[in-house]
N, CA, C and O atoms as a MOPAC input file, in Angstrom:
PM7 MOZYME 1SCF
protein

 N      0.84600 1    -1.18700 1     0.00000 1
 C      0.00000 1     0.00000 1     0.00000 1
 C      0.87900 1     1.23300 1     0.00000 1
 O      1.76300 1     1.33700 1     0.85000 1
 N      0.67100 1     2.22300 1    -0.96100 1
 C      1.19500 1     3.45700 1    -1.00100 1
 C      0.55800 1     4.54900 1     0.03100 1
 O     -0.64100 1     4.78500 1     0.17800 1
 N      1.64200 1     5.14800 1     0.70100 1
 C      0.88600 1     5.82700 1     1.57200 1
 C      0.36200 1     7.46000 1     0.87800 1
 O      0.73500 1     7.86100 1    -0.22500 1
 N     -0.43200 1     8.11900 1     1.68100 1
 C     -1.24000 1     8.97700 1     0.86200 1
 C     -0.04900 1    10.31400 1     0.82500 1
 O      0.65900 1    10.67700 1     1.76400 1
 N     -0.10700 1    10.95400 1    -0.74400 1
 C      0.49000 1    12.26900 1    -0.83000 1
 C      0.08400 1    13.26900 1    -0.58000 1
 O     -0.90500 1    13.66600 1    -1.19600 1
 N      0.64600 1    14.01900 1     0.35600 1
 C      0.22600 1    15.69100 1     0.83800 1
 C      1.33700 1    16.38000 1    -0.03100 1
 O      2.56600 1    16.31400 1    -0.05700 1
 N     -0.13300 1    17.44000 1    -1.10800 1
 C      0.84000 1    18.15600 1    -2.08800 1
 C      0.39900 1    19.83500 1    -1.48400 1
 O      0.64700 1    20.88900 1    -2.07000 1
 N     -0.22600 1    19.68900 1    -0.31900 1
 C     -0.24700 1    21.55500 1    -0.04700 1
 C      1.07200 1    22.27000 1    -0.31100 1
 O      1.26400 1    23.23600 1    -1.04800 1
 N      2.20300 1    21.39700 1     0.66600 1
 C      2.93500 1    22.16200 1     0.65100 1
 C      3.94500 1    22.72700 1    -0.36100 1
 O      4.78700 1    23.55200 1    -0.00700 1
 N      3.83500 1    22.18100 1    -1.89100 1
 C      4.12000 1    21.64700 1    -2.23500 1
 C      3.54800 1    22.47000 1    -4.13600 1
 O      4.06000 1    23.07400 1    -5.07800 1
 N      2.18200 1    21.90800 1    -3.69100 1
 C      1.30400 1    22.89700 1    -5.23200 1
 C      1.20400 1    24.44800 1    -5.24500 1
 O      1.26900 1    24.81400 1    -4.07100 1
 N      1.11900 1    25.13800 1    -5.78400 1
 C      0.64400 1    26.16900 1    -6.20600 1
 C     -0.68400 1    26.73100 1    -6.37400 1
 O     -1.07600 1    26.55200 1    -7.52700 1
 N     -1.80900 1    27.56200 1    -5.38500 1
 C     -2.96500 1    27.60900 1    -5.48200 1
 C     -3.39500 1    28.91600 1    -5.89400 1
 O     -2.68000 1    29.86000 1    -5.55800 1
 N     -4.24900 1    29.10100 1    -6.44200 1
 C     -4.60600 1    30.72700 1    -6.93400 1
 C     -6.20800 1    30.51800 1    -6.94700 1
 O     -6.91000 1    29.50700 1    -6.95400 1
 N     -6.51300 1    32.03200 1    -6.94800 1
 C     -7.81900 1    32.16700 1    -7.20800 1
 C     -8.19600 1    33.69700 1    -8.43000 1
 O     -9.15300 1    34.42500 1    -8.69100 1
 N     -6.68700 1    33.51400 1    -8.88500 1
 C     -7.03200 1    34.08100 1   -10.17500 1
 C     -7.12200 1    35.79300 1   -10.21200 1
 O     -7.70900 1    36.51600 1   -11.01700 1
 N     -6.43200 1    36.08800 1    -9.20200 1
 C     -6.66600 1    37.70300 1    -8.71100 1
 C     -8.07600 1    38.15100 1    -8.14600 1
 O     -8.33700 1    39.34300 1    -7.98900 1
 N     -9.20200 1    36.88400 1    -7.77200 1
 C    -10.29700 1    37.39400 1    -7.67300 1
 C    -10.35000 1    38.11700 1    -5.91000 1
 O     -9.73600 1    37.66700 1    -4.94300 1
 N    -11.18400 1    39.20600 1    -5.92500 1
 C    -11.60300 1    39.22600 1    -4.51000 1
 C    -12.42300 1    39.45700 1    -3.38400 1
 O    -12.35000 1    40.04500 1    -2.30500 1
 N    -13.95700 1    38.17100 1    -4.61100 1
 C    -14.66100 1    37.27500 1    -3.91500 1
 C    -14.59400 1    36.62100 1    -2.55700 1
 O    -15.41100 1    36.59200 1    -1.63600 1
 N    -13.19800 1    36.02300 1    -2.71700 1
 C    -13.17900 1    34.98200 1    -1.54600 1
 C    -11.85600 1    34.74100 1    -0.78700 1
 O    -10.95200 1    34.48500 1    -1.58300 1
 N    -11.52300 1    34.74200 1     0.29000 1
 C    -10.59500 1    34.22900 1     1.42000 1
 C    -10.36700 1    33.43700 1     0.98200 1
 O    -11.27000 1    32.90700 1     0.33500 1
 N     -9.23900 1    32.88300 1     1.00100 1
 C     -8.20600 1    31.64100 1     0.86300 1
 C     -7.43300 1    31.44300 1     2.60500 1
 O     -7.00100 1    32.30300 1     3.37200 1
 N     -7.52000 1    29.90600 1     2.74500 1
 C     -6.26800 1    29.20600 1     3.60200 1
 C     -6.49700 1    27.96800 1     3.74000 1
 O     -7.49400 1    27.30400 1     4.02500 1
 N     -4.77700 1    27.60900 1     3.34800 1
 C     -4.55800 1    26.67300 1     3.46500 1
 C     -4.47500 1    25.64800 1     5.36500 1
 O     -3.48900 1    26.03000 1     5.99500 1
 N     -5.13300 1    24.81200 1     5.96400 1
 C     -5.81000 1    24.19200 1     6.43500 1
 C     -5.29300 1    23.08200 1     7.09700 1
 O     -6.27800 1    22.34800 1     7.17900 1
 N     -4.17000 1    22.38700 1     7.72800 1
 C     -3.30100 1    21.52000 1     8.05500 1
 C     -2.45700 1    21.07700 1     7.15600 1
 O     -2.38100 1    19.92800 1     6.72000 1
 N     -1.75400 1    22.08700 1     6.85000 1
 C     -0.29400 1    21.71500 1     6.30100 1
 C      0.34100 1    20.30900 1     6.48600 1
 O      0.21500 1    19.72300 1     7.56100 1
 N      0.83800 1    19.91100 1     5.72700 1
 C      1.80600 1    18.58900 1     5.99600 1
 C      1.70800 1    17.34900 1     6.70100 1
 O      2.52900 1    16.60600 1     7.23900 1
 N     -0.36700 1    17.33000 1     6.43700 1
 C     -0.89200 1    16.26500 1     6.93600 1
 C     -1.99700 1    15.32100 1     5.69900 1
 O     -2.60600 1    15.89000 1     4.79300 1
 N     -2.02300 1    14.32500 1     5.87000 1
 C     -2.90400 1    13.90300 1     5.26000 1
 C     -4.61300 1    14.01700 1     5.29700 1
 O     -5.37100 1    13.26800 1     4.68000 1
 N     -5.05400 1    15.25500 1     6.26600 1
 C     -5.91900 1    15.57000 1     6.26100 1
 C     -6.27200 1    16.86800 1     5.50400 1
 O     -7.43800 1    17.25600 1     5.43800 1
 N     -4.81300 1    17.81400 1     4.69100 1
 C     -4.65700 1    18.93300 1     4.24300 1
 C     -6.29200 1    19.41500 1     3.50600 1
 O     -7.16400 1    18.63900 1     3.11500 1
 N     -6.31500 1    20.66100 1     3.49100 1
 C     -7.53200 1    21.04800 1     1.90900 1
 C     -6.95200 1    22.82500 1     2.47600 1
 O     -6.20000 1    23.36700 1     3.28600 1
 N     -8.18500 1    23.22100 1     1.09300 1
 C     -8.06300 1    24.41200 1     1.27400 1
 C     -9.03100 1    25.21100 1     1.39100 1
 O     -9.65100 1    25.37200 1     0.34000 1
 N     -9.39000 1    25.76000 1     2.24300 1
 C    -10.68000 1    26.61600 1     2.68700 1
 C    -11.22800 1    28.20900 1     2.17200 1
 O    -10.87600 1    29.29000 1     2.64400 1
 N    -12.19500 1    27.95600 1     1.06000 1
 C    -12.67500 1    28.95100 1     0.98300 1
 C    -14.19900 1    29.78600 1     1.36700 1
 O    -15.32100 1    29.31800 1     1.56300 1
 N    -13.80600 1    30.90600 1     1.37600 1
 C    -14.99100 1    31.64300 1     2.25100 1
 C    -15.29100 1    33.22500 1     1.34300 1
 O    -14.64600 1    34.24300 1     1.09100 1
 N    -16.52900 1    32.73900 1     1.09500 1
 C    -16.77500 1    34.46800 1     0.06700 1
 C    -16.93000 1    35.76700 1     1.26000 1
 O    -17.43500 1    35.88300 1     2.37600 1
 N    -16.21800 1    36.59000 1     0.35000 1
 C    -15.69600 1    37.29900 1     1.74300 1
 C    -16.90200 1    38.38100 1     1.51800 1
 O    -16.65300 1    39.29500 1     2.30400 1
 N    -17.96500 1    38.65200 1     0.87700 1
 C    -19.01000 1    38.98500 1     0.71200 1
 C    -20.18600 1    38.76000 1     0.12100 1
 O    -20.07500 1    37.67800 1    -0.45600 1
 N    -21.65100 1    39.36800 1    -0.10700 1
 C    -23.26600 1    38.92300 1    -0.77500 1
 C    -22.77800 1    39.14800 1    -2.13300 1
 O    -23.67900 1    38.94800 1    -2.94800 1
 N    -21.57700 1    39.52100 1    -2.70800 1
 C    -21.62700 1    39.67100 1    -3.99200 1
 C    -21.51400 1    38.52000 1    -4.73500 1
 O    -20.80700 1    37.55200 1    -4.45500 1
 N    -22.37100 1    38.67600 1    -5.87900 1
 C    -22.69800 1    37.59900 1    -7.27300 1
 C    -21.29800 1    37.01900 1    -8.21200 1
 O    -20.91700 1    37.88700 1    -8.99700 1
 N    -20.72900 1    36.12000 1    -8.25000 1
 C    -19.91800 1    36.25100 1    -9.14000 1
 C    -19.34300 1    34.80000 1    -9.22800 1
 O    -19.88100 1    33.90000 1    -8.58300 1
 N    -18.20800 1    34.55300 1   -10.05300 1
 C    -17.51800 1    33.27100 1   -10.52900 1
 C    -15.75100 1    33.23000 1   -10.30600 1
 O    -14.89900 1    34.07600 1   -10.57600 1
 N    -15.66400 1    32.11300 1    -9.80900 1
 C    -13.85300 1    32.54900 1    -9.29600 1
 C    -13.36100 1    31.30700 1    -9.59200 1
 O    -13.93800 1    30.36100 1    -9.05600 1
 N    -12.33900 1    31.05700 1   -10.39000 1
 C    -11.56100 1    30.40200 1   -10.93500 1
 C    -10.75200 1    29.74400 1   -10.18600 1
 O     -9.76500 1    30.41100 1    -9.87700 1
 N    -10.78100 1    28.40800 1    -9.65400 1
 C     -9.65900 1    28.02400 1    -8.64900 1
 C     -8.99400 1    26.57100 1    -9.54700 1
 O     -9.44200 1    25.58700 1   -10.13500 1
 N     -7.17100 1    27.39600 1    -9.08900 1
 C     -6.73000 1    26.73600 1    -9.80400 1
 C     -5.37300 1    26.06400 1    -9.07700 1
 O     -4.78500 1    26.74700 1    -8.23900 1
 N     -4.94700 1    24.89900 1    -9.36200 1
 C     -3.85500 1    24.18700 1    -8.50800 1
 C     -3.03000 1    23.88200 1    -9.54300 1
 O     -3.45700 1    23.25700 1   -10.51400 1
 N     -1.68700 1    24.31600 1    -9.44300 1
 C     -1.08600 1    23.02900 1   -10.27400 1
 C      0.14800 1    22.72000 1    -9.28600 1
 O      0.77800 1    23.60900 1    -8.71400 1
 N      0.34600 1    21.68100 1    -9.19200 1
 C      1.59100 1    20.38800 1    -9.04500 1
 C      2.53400 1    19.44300 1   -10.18900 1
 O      1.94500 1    19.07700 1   -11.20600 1
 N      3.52200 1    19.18400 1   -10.06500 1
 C      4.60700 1    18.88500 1   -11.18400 1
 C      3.83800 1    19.08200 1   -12.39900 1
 O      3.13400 1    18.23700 1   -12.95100 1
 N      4.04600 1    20.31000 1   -12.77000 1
 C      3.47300 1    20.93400 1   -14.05000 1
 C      1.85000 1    20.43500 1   -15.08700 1
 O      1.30400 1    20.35800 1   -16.18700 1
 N      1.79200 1    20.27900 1   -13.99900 1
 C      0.21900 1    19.74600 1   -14.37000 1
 C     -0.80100 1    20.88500 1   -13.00600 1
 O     -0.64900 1    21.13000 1   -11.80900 1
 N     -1.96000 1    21.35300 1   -14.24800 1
 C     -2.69800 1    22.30700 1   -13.66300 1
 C     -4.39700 1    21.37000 1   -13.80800 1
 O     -4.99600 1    20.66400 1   -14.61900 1
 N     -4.56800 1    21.90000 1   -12.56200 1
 C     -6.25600 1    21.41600 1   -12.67400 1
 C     -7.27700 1    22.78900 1   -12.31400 1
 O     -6.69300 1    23.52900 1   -11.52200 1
 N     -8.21800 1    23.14300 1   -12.57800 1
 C     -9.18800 1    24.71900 1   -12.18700 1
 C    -10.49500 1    24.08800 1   -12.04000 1
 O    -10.68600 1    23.06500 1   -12.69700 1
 N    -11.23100 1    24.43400 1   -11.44500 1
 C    -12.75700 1    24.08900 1   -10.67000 1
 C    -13.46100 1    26.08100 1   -11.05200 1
 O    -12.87400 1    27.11100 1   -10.72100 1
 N    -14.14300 1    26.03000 1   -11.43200 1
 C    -15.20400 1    27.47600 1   -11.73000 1
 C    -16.28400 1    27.24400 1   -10.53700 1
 O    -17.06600 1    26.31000 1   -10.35300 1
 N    -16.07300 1    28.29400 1    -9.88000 1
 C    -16.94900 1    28.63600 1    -8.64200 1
 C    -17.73700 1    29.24100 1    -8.85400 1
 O    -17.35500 1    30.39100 1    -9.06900 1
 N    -19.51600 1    29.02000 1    -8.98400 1
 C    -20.01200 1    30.10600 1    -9.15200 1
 C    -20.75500 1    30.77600 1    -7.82100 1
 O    -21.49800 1    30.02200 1    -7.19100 1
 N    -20.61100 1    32.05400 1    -7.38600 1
 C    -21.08300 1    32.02500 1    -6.23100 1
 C    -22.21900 1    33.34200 1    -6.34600 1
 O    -21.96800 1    34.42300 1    -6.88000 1
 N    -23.47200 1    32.96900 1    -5.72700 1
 C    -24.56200 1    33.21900 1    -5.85100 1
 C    -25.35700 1    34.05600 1    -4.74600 1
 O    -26.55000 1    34.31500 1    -4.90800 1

């Protein structure tokens, strides 16, 4: 069994210059890691979250309502 990879410390996270929403990162250097976001106001809008690790990028579109 491979044990599980913690890439917080590790990836690169953005939210694209937006400023919708709070970012933090959440137990560092555990296998319970994530990353916590929180709209930092009632405003309408869409925020781009994006990770990449060994040169590979993944993005999730937030739409927040």
């Amino acid at each position: 069994t491979q044990p599980s990879l913690n890439v917080s410390e590790f990836a690169q996270w953005s939210i694209n210059g937006s400023n919708l929403l709070d970012v933090e990162l959440i137990a560092l250097g555990t296998d319970k890691a994530s990353y916590k976001l929180t709209s930092t106001s009632n405003i309408n809008g869409v925020v781009i979250v994006s990770a990449t690790y060994d040169g590979i990028t993944t993005s999730a579109l937030i739409s927040i309502e």
